[in-house]
Each structure stands twice: as structure tokens, then as C-alpha cells.
C-alpha positions as CSV (number, residue, x, y, z in Angstrom):
1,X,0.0,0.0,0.0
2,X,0.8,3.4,-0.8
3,X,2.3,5.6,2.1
4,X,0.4,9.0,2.8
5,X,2.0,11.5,6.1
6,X,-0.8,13.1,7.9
7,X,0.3,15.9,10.6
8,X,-2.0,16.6,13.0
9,X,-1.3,20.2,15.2
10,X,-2.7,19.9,18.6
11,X,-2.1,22.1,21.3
12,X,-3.0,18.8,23.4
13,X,-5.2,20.4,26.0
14,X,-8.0,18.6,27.9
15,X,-10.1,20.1,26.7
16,X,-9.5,19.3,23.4
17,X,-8.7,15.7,24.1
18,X,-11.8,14.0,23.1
19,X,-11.6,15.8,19.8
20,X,-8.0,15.1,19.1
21,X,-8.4,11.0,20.0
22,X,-11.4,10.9,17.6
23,X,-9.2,12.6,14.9
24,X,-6.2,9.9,15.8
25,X,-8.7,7.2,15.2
26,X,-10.1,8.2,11.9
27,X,-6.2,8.9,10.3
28,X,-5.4,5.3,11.8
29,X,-8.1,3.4,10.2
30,X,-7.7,4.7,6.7
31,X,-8.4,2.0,4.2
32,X,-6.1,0.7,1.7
33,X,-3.0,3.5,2.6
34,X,-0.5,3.1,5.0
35,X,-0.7,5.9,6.9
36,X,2.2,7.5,8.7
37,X,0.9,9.8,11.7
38,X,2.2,13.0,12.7
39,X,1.5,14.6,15.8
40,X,2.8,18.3,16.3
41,X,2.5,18.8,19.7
42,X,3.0,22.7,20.7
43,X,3.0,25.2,22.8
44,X,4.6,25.9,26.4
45,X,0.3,24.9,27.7
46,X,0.7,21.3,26.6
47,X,-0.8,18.5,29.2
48,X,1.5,16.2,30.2
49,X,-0.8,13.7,31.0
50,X,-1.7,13.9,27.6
51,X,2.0,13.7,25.9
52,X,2.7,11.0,27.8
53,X,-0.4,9.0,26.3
54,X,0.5,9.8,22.7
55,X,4.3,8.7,23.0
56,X,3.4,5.2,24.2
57,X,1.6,5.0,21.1
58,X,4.2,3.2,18.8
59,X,1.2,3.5,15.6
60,X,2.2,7.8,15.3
61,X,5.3,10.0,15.5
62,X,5.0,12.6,18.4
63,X,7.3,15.7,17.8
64,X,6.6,18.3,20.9
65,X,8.1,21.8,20.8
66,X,7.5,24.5,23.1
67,X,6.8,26.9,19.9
68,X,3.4,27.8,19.9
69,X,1.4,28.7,17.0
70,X,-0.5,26.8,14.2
71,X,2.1,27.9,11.1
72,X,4.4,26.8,13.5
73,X,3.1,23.4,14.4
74,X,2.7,23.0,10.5
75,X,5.9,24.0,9.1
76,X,7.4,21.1,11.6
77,X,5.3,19.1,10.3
78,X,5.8,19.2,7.1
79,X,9.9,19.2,7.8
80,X,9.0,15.4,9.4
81,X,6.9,14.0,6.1
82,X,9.1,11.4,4.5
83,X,6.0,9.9,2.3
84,X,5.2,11.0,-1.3
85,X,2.0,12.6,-0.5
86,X,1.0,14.4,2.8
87,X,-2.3,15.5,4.3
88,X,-3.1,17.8,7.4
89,X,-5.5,17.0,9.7
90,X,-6.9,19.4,12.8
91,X,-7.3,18.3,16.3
92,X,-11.1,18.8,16.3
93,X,-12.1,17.2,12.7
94,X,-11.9,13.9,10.9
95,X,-11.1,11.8,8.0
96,X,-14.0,9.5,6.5
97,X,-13.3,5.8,6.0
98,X,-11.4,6.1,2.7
99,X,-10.6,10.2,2.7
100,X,-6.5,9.4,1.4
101,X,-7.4,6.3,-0.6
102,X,-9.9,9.0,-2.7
103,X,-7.6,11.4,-3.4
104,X,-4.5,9.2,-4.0
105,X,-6.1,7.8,-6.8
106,X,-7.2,11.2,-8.2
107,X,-3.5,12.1,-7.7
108,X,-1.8,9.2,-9.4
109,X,-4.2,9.6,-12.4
110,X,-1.8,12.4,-13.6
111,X,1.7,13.3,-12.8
112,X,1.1,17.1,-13.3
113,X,-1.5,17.2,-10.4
114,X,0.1,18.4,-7.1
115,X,-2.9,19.0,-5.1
116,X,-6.3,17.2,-4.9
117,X,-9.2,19.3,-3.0
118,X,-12.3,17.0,-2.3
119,X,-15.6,17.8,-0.4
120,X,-16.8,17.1,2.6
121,X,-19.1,18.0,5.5
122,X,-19.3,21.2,7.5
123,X,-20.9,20.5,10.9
124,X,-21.7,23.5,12.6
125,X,-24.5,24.0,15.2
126,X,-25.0,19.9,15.4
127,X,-26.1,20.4,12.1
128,X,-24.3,19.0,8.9
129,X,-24.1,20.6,5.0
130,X,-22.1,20.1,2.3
131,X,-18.4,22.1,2.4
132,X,-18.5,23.2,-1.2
133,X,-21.5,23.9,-2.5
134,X,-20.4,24.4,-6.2
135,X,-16.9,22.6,-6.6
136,X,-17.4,23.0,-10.5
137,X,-16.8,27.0,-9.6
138,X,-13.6,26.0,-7.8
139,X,-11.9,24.3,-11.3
140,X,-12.8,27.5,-13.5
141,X,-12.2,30.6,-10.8
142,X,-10.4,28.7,-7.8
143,X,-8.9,32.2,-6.9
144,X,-12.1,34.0,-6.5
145,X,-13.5,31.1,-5.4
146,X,-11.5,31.1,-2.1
147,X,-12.0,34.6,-1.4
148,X,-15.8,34.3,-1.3
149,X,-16.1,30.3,0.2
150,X,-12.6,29.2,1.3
151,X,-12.2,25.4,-0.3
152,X,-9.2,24.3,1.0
153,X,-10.2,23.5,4.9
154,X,-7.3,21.8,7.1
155,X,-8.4,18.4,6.7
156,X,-9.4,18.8,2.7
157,X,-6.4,18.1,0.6
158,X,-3.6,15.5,-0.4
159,X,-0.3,16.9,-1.4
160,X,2.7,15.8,-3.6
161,X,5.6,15.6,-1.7
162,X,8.0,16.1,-4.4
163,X,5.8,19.5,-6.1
164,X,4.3,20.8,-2.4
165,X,7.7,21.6,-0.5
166,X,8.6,23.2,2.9
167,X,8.1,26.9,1.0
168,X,4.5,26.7,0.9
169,X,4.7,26.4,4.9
170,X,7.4,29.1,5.3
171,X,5.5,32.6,5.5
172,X,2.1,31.3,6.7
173,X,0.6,34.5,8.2
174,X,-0.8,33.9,12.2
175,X,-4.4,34.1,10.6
176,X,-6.0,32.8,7.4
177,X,-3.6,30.7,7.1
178,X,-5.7,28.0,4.8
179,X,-6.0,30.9,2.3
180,X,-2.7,31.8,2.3
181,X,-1.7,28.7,1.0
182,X,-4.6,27.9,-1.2
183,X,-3.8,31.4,-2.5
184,X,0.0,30.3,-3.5
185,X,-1.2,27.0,-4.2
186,X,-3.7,28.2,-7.3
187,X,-1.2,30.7,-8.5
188,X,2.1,28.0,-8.8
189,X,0.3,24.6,-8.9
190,X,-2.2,22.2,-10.5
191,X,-5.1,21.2,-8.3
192,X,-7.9,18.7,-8.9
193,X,-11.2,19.1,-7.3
194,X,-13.2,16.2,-6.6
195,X,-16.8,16.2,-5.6
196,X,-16.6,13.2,-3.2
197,X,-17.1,14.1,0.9
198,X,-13.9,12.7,2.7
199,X,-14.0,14.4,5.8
200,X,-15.9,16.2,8.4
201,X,-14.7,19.8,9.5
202,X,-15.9,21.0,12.5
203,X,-17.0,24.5,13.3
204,X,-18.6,24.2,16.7
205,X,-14.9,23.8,18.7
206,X,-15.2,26.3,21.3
207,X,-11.6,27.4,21.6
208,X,-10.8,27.2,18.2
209,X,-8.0,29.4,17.4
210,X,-10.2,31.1,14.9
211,X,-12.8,32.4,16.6
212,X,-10.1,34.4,19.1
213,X,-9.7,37.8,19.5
214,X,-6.3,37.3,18.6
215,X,-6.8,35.6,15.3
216,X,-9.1,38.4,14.4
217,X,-6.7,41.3,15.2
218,X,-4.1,39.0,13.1
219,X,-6.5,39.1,10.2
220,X,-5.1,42.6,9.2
221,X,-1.7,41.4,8.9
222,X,-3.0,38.5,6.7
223,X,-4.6,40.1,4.5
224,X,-1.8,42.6,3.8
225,X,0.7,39.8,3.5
226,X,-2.1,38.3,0.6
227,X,-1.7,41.7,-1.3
228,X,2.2,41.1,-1.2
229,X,1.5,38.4,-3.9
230,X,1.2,38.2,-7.2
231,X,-2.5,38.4,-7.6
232,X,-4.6,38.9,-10.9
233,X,-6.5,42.3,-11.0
234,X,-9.9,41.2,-9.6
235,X,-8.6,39.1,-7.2
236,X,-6.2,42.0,-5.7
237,X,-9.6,44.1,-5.2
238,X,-11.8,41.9,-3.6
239,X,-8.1,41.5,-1.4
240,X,-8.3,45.1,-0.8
241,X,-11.4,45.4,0.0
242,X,-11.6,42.4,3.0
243,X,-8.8,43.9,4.5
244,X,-10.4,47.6,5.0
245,X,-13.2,45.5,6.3
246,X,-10.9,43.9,8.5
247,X,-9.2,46.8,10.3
248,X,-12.6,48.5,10.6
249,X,-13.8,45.0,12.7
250,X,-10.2,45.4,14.7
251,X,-11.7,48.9,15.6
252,X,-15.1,47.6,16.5
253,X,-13.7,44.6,18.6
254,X,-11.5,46.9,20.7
255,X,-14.0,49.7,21.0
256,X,-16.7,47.0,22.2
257,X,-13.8,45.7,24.4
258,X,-13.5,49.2,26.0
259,X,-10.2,49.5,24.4
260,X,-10.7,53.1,22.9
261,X,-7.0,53.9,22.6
262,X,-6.9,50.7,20.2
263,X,-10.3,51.5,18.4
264,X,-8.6,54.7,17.6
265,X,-5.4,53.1,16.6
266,X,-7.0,51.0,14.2
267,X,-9.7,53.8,13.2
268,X,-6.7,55.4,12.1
269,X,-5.6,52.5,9.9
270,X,-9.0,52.4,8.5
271,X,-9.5,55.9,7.1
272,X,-5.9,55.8,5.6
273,X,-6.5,52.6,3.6
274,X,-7.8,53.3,-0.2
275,X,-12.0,52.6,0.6
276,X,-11.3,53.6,4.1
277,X,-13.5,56.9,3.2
278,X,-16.3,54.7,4.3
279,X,-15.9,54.5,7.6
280,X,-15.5,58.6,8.2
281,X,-19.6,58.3,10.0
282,X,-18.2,55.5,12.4
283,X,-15.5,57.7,13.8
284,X,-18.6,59.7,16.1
285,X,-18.9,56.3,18.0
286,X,-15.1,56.3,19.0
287,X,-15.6,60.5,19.8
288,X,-18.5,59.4,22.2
């Protein structure tokens, strides 16, 4: 059988452990791959109880470091794959039955393909609908595509090894970072889109990294480091235009917060950005 990596990020907190076991399951019991498991421990917060657990486990690979951060935890990762094709799979999500064996024959129909993006199931609420509702959008405008329904979720993709290398993972922004590398992805590779469901992505995790105040002040930064690329023309607008919306939410998170000093800050930001001119008749909130 064909050998796939997986690397799995966990910040291996109790809280998360239930999630991050069921996750281990579903990369273990792939069918018809041999699948070599990854697990990026990280982060100074790790449970030991936890670590322990995972490094009796001779079926995975535990690397721990003390680095926190997701683009962290990923670009160790994907130092450790040693298999032709690699996949990425979140603490709080999981692989169907036969997610790698689906793609890995999508990906050894043609040698040009480095990427292969399949559906799945977005479960969000207890409640379950399809990832991408028009995949057939994805093959002719993947770029615009991503800005308006991001495709490529954590546990989504397969990778070729050889094509897909450590560079991809270098300059991951602390925030959206999935569309950060879709984004390079579509403008230097080939992907295939396949409309079978391979994995279930979870949006209900409470302490998802995502739904921080953090990520969301990071999403600036992001989206700037988006317009450093080589973008087409349309694409760099719609760019443009997230990110004023972006420091304008930064002001209304701190100024909800009670952080006017920092509403200001990023107020400031805001009216000096190209469409920033609509956000002049917010500014009497932050003079109240």
C-alpha cells in the first residue's frame, strides 16, 4: 500500500482531548494506505498527561516543541513528512473511512497534479451541510473562489511531496492561514477538485483558534501579506477590500472591548487605507 503523512497540530489540552483522539482514530483506520501519523505537539500549555499518552503510542510519531502557534506546528510538520503525498488534519475534525485512498487515486491519475481538494461535511450548530457547495466554480475561478467560500479547509487536501515543499509552509501569516496557501497554491500549482465528501470539519470547537480575539486582530496582517502576492487584477480588489473590512472590525472589537486607545489606533488605519472613506460616519462612535 501506498504511504500518505498526515500531521495533525494539537495544542494537546484537555479540553480538546476527546476531539484530538477521535481525529487519531479516523487517520489510523484509513483503508487501503499506510498511513504515517504526525502529531505536532506545541506550545509551552501542553498536558502532560496527555503527551505522555500519545508517546506510548508506537502506531504515530510525536514531535513536541514549546513553539506555539499553528504555522508553526505546521511548518514542523511538514519538515517530518518522508512519504510522497502528505495531508493535514486538525485536532477537532476527521477523515471519513477512505478520505487518502480517494484522493491518492485522483493524484496518481496524472503526474502534473500536485494538489487534490475534495468535499466534505461542514458541521456546525450539530447540524451538517455540504463544504463546497459548487466545486465545479472551484476548477474555473479557484482564486475568486476562495475569497468568497474558502475550499481548501485543514483536513481537505492531499499533497505531492515532491511538487508541495517546505516553502509553501514558510510565510504562513498567524491568521488565514488556509488561504494563504490555497492562495500560492492556485497561483504555482495544478489542483484537482473532486466532488466526493472525505472528511468532516468541525465548526462548533469552542476554543478554536479562529474564533479568538487574537486571530481576528491577526487578520489585518493577513490580509496585507495576501496583497504582497502576485494576484490577478480582480482578485487584488476583492483582497483590498476584506482587508479595510478587516481593520474596521479590529476597531469595532477593541472599542466593544473598551479599548478606545486601540479603536482609535485601528480607526486610524482604516480611514488611511484606499476605501477607508467609508468608515468617516463610524468615527462619532469612538468620539462618544
Amino acid at each position: 500500500m501506498k504511504a500518505i503523512s498526515v500531521i495533525l497540530p494539537t495544542t494537546a489540552l484537555a479540553t480538546r482531548l476527546c476531539g484530538l483522539n477521535r481525529a487519531i482514530e479516523s487517520a489510523l483506520s484509513q483503508q487501503d494506505v499506510d498511513v504515517d501519523l504526525i502529531v505536532i505537539a506545541n506550545g509551552p500549555h501542553c498536558d502532560h498527561q496527555i503527551l505522555r499518552g500519545l508517546e506510548k503510542r508506537s502506531e504515530l510519531r510525536l514531535i513536541y516543541t514549546e513553539e506555539a502557534g499553528y504555522p508553526a506546528a505546521l511548518r514542523l510538520g511538514r519538515d517530518r513528512v518522508d512519504a510522497p503525498f502528505f495531508a493535514e488534519l486538525d485536532d477537532d475534525d476527521e477523515l471519513l473511512p477512505r478520505a487518502l485512498a480517494t484522493r491518492l487515486e485522483h493524484i496518481e491519475r496524472d503526474p502534473a497534479i500536485d494538489v487534490v481538494v475534495t468535499n466534505g461535511i461542514l458541521r456546525r450548530d450539530g447540524r451538517d451541510s455540504v463544504g463546497i457547495r459548487d466545486i465545479d466554480s472551484c476548477r474555473t475561478d479557484p482564486l475568486r473562489r476562495l475569497m468568497d467560500d474558502m475550499w481548501l479547509v485543514p483536513c481537505s487536501a492531499l499533497y505531492r511531496t515532491e511538487t508541495v515543499t517546505r516553502d509553501f509552509f514558510e510565510t504562513i501569516p498567524p491568521a488565514m492561514e488556509w488561504t494563504y496557501v490555497g492562495t500560492l497554491l492556485t497561483l504555482k500549482k495544478k489542483i484537482a477538485f473532486v466532488d466526493v465528501a472525505t472528511f468532516v470539519y468541525n465548526r462548533d470547537t469552542t476554543d478554536s483558534l479562529s474564533r479568538s480575539k487574537r486571530y481576528q486582530l491577526d487578520t489585518p496582517e493577513a490580509m496585507r501579506r495576501l496583497l504582497e502576492l502576485e494576484l490577478p487584477a480582480h482578485i487584488r480588489e476583492v483582497v483590498r477590500e476584506k482587508h479595510v473590512q478587516s481593520l474596521h472590525a479590529a476597531s469595532e472589537l477593541e472599542r466593544m472591548d473598551g479599548n478606545i486607545a486601540e479603536a482609535w489606533k485601528w480607526h486610524v488605519r482604516t480611514l488611511t487605507h484606499r476605501y477607508g472613506w467609508r468608515y468617516l460616519a463610524y468615527t462619532r462612535h469612538l468620539v462618544r
